[in-house]
C-alpha positions in Angstrom: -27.2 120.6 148.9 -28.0 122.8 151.7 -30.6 121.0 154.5 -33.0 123.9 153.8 -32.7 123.5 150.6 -33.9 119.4 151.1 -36.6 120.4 153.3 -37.9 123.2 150.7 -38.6 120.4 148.1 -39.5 117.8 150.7 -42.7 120.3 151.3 -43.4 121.1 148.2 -43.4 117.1 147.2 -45.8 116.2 150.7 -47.8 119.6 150.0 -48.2 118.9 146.5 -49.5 115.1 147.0 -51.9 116.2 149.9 -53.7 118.7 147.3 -54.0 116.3 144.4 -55.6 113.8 147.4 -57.9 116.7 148.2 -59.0 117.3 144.5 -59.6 113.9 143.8 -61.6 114.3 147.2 -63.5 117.5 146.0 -64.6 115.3 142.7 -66.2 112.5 144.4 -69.8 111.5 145.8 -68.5 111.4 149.2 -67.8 115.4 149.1 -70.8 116.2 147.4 -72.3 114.3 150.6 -70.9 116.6 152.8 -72.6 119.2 154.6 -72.5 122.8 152.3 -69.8 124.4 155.5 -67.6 121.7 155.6 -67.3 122.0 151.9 -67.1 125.1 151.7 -64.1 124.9 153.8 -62.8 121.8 152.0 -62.6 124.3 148.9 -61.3 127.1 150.6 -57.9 124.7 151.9 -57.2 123.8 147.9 -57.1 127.6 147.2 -54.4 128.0 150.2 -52.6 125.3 149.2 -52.6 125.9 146.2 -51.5 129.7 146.7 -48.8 128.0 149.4 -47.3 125.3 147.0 -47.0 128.3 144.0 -44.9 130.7 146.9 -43.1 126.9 147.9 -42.6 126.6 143.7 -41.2 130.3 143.7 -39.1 129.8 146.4 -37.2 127.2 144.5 -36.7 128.8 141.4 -35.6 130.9 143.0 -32.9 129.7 145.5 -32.5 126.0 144.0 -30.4 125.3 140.9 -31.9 121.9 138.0 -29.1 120.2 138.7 -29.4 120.5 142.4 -33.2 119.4 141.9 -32.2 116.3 139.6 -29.1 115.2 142.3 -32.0 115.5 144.7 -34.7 113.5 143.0 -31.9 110.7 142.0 -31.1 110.1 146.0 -34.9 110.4 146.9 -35.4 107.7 144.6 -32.3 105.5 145.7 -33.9 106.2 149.1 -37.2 105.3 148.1 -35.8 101.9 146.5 -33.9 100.5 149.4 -36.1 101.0 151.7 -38.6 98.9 149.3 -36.4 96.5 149.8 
């Protein structure tokens, strides 16, 4: 697979775990603690990177066979395992 192609689903995998953290964020005391700007803003970064992540998601569909994705996400994991180890 092409590098582009690698860094294309590397962003979408870091962009994607950064907004679920930020949701999980938005749900808890600590936000509602915040002052109403900063939340405000807080709120208004999960709508862009949620908008980002669907163009990233399109991009890939677009550009990206399955079986590129899956030969992907097996050496992402065999990556993941040695350096566990």
């Amino acid at each position: 697979m092409e590098d582009y192609k690698k860094r294309l689903l590397i962003e979408f995998s870091e962009l994607n775990a950064k907004k679920n953290k930020l949701e999980e964020f938005i749900g808890t005391i600590k936000f509602e603690e915040l002052d109403i700007p900063v939340k405000i803003l807080m709120k208004n970064q999960l709508v862009f990177m949620k908008g980002y992540l669907q163009t990233l998601y399109d991009r890939i569909n677009l550009t990206i066979s399955a079986l590129e994705i899956n030969e992907f996400d097996k050496e992402s994991k065999q990556y993941d395992n040695s350096k566990k180890n």
